[in-house]
N, C-alpha and C positions, 0 to 999 in steps of 0.2 A: 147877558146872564145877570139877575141879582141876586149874590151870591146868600144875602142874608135870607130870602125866602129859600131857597137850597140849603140851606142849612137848616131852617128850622123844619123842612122838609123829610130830611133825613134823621133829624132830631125826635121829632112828632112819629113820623109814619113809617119809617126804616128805609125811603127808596128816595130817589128822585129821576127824573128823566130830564134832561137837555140835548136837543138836535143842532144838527150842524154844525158840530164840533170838528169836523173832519169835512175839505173840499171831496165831488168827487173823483178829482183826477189827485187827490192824495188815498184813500182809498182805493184806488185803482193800483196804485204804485205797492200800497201793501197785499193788496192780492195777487199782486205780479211777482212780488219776494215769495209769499208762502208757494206758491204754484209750481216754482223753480227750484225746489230742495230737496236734500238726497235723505228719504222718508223710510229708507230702512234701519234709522237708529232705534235703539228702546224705548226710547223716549215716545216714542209716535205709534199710536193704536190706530190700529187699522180693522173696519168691518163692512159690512156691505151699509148698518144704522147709524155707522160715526164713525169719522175723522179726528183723531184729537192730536195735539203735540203737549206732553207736558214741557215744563223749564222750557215754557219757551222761548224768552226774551234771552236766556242763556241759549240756548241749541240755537236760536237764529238772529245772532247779536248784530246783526247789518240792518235790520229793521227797527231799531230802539230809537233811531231819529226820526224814522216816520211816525212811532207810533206818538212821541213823547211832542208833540207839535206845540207853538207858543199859545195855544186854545188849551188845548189838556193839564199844561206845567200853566197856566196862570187860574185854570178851576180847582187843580189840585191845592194851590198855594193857598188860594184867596178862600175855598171852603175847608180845607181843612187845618193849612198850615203847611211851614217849611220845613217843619221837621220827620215828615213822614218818608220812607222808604219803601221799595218794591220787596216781598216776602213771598210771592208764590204766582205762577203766570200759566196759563193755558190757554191754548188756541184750541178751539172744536168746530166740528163741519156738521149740523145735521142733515143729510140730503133729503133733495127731493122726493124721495120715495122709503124715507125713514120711519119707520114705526116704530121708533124710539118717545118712549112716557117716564116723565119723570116723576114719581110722587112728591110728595111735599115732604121737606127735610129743610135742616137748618145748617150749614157748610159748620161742622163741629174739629175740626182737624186742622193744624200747621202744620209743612214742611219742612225738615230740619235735617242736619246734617249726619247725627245716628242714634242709635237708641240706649235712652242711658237711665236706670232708675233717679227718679226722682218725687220728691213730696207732690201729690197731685197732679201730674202729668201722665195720661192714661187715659182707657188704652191706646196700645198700639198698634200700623200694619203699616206692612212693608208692600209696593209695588214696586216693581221694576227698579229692583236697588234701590228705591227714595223710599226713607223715613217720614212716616205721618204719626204724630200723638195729639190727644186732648189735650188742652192747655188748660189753666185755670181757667176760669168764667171773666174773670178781668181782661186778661188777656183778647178772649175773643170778644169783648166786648170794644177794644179798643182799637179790632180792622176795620176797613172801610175794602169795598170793592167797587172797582169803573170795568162796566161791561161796552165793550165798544163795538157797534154792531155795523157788519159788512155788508148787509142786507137790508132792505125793508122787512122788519120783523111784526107780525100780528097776529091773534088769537087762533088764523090756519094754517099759520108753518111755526107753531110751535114758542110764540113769545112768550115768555115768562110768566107765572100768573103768581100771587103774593097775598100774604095775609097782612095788610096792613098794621101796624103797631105792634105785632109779634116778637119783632125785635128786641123787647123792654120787659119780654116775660119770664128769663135767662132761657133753662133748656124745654123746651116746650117741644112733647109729643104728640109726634101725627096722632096717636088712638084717641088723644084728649082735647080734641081740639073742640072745639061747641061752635057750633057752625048757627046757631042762634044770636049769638052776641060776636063774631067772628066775619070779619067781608073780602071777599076776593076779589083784587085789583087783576084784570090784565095787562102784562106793560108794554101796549106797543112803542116800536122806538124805529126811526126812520135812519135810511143809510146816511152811515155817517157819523148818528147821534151815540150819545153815552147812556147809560144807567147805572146809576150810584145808591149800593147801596150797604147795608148791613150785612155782613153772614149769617147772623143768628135770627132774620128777619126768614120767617115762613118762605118758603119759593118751590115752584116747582113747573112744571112744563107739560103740554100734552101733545099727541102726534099730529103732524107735520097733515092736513087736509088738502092742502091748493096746490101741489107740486112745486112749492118753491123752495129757494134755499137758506137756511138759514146760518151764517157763521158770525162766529162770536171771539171775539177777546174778551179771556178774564183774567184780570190784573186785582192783587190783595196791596194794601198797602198797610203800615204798621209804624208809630214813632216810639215803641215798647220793646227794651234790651230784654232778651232772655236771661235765665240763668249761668254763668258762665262756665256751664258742663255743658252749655247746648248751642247751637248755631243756627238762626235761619237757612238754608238751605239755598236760596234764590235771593239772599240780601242784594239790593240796589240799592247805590243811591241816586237822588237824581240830578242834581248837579256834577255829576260824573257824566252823563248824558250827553 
């Protein structure tokens, strides 16, 4: 990896891709955890189109050493710094015969511990007992996400597709977007590999064509204290790891 082009990748364009971050008999191991866990908590949405665990790294804290391997803790360090921490985790499954479409949206929401008026933090919703608010634009300007894919993902089972430099525009609306000066990236990423990128970077997904599978980890990270009326909800750190 040269961390400096990943940087300025993520800098420049809101995304990056790096593969082979992950052996596959270490992915094998992490699909052998999730397979193996008692999936009637709240936490875990269940449909015939999707799979998901929220808090997941808390609900299945036996797999934070697979997932945090000396490849991930030395890309995390080396591109973004040692100061960042874990703020919000999700495992999802879309299957094989998912006809799950994701329009294009900008992940606008943090995790947190409950809901409290504050100056610019809004709105609000609640799922399943977890607190979601908007935070200031700083704020979300200053996660980063690593998607860690357990499949070979591509443009027929649903990989990610992106508006490159979207990221840099602050809240930028699907209605407004100008598809004349505007280009869409598809990100395939091989098993194994990461995807690094923005929240506020345009993203979105389409359904699942070639009957394959597509599962994802998504991990936020964040090195920005909240107010202290408010709590990350999923803080890690990761030298605790």
């Amino acid at each position: 990896m040269n961390e400096k082009n990943t940087k300025t990748e993520i800098s420049e364009n809101g995304f990056s891709i790096i593969n082979q971050v992950f052996s596959d008999d270490e992915i094998e191991k992490i699909i052998s955890v999730i397979q193996n866990i008692d999936t009637s908590k709240e936490t875990f949405r269940k449909s015939e189109g999707l799979f998901a665990i929220r808090q997941f790294l808390k609900e299945i804290p036996e797999i934070n050493n697979l997932i945090f391997n000396e490849n991930l803790k030395t890309i995390i360090k080396e591109v973004f710094g040692s100061n960042y921490f874990v703020v919000k985790s999700i495992y999802f499954n879309k299957p094989e015969k998912s006809n799950w479409y994701v329009a294009y949206h900008q992940d606008l929401t943090i995790s947190v511990d409950k809901k409290v008026q504050l100056e610019n933090f809004g709105p609000w919703t609640t799922k399943q007992n977890q607190f979601a608010v908007q935070p200031p634009l700083q704020i979300l300007e200053n996660i980063f996400t690593i998607r860690i894919h357990l499949d070979d993902t591509d443009e027929n089972n649903g990989a990610l597709k992106v508006v490159s430099k979207s990221h840099a525009k602050g809240i930028y609306r699907l209605e407004t977007i100008d598809w004349n000066v505007e280009t869409e990236t598809i990100c395939n990423v091989e098993k194994g590999g990461i995807m690094m990128m923005k929240p506020l970077l345009l993203h979105g997904s389409n359904r699942t064509t070639n009957g394959k599978k597509r599962r994802v980890i998504h991990i936020e990270f964040s090195d920005k204290e909240l107010p202290h009326e408010l709590n990350w909800s999923e803080r890690m750190n990761l030298d605790m790891i």
